[in-house]
C-alpha positions in Angstrom: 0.0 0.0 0.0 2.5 2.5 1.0 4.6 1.6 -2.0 1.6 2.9 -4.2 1.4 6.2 -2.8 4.7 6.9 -2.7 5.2 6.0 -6.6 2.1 8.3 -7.0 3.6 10.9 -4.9 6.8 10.8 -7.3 4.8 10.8 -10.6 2.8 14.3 -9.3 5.7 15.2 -8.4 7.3 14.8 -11.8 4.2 15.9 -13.5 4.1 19.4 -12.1 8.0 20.0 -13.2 6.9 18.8 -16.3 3.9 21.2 -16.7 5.6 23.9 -14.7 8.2 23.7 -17.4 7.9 25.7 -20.5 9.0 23.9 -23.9 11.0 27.3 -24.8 13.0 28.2 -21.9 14.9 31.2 -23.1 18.4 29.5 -21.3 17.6 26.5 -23.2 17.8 28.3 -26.5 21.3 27.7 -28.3 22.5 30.6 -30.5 22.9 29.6 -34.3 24.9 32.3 -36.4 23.8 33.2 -39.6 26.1 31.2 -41.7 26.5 27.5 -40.0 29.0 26.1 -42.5 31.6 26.4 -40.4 30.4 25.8 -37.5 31.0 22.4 -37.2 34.6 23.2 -38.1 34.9 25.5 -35.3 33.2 23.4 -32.9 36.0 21.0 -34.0 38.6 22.9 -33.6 37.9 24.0 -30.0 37.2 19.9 -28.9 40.9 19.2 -31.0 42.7 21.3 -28.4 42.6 18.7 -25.6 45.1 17.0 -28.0 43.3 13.5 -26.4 41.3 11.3 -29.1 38.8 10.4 -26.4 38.0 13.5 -25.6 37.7 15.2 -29.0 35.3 12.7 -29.7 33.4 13.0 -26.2 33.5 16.9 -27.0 31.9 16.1 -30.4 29.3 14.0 -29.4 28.3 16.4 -26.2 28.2 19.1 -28.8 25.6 17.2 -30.6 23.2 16.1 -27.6 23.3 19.8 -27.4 21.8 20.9 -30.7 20.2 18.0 -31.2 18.3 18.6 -28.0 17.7 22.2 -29.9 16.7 20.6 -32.9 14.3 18.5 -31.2 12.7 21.7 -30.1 12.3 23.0 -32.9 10.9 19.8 -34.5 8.2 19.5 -31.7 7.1 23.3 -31.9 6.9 22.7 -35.8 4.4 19.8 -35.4 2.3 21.8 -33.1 2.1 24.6 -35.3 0.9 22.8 -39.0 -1.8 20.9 -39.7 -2.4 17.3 -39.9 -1.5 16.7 -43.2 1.7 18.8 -43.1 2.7 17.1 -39.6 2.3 13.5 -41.1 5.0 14.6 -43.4 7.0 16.5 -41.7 7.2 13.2 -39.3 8.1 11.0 -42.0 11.0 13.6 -43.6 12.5 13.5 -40.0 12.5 10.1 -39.3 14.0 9.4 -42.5 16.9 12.0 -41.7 17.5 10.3 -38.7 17.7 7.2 -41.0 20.1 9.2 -43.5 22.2 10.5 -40.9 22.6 7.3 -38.7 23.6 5.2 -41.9 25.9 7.9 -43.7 27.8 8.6 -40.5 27.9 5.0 -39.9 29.3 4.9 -43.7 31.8 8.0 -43.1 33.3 6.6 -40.0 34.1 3.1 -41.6 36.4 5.1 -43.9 38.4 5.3 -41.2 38.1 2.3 -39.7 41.4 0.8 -38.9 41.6 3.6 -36.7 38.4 3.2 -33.9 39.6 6.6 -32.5 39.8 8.4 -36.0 36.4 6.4 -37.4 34.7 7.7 -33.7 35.6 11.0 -34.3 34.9 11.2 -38.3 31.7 9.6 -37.2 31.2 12.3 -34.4 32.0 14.8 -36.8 29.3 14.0 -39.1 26.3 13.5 -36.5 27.6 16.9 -35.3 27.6 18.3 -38.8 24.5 17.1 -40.1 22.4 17.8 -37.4 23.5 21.6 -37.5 22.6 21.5 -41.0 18.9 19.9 -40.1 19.0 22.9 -37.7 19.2 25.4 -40.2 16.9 23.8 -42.6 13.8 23.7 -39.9 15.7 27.6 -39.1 14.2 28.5 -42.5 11.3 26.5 -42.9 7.9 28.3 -44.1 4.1 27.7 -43.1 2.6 30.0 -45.1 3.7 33.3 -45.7 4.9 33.4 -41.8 8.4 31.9 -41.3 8.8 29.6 -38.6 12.0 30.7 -36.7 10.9 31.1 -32.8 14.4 30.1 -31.4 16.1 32.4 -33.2 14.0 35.4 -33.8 15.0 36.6 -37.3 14.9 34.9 -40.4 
């Protein structure tokens, strides 16, 4: 009994963060410049300094949960704002980028592979690039005549 309403003490519990939490925190937001391509390049670069495979590579990846985490933002608050038909396929075009990325990444880093720590961190590289570039395309997307860009406030 008292297992029961403690586990429905802790799912409240969770349930009011959850609510209490808006979906577009302002300190949440990451900050894309204008021009991405080089982004990844910089981002890179800064993660190379350590001069330590491992962490290059666990640099990368963090880099991505990051903007991915952004780009899953902006993916949800794109399906809320189009209508059904337009949400079924903007649905399908994401999960079959996450299908493209996963397999050409997957593909990049086995040019490498000899090398686990250079095919890691080509493979990195490329989540970290392509999902920057997904990031700008949803940046620019249009419904409409309104551009959608609500994390970034200017198209």
């Amino acid at each position: 009994m008292w297992r029961w309403i403690v586990l429905g003490l802790a799912f409240s519990s969770v349930l009011v963060l959850l609510v209490a939490t808006p979906v577009w925190a302002e300190e949440d937001r990451l900050s894309l410049p204008e021009d991405i391509s080089n982004l990844s390049y910089e981002i890179y670069k800064k993660c190379e300094k350590s001069g330590n495979p491992e962490a290059t590579i666990k640099c990368l990846m963090h880099n991505d949960k990051r903007y991915g985490a952004e780009l899953t933002r902006i993916y949800e608050y794109l399906l809320g704002r189009v209508n059904k038909d337009r949400a079924k396929l903007l649905s399908e075009s994401q999960r079959a980028w996450v299908k493209f990325q996963k397999a050409s990444c997957t593909y990049q880093g086995t040019l490498s592979y000899p090398d686990l720590n250079a095919a890691l961190e080509s493979a990195a590289q490329c989540e970290l690039q392509t999902t920057l570039q997904r990031l700008d395309t949803f940046r620019y997307l249009e419904y409409g005549e309104q551009k959608l860009c609500p994390a970034y406030g200017k198209c």
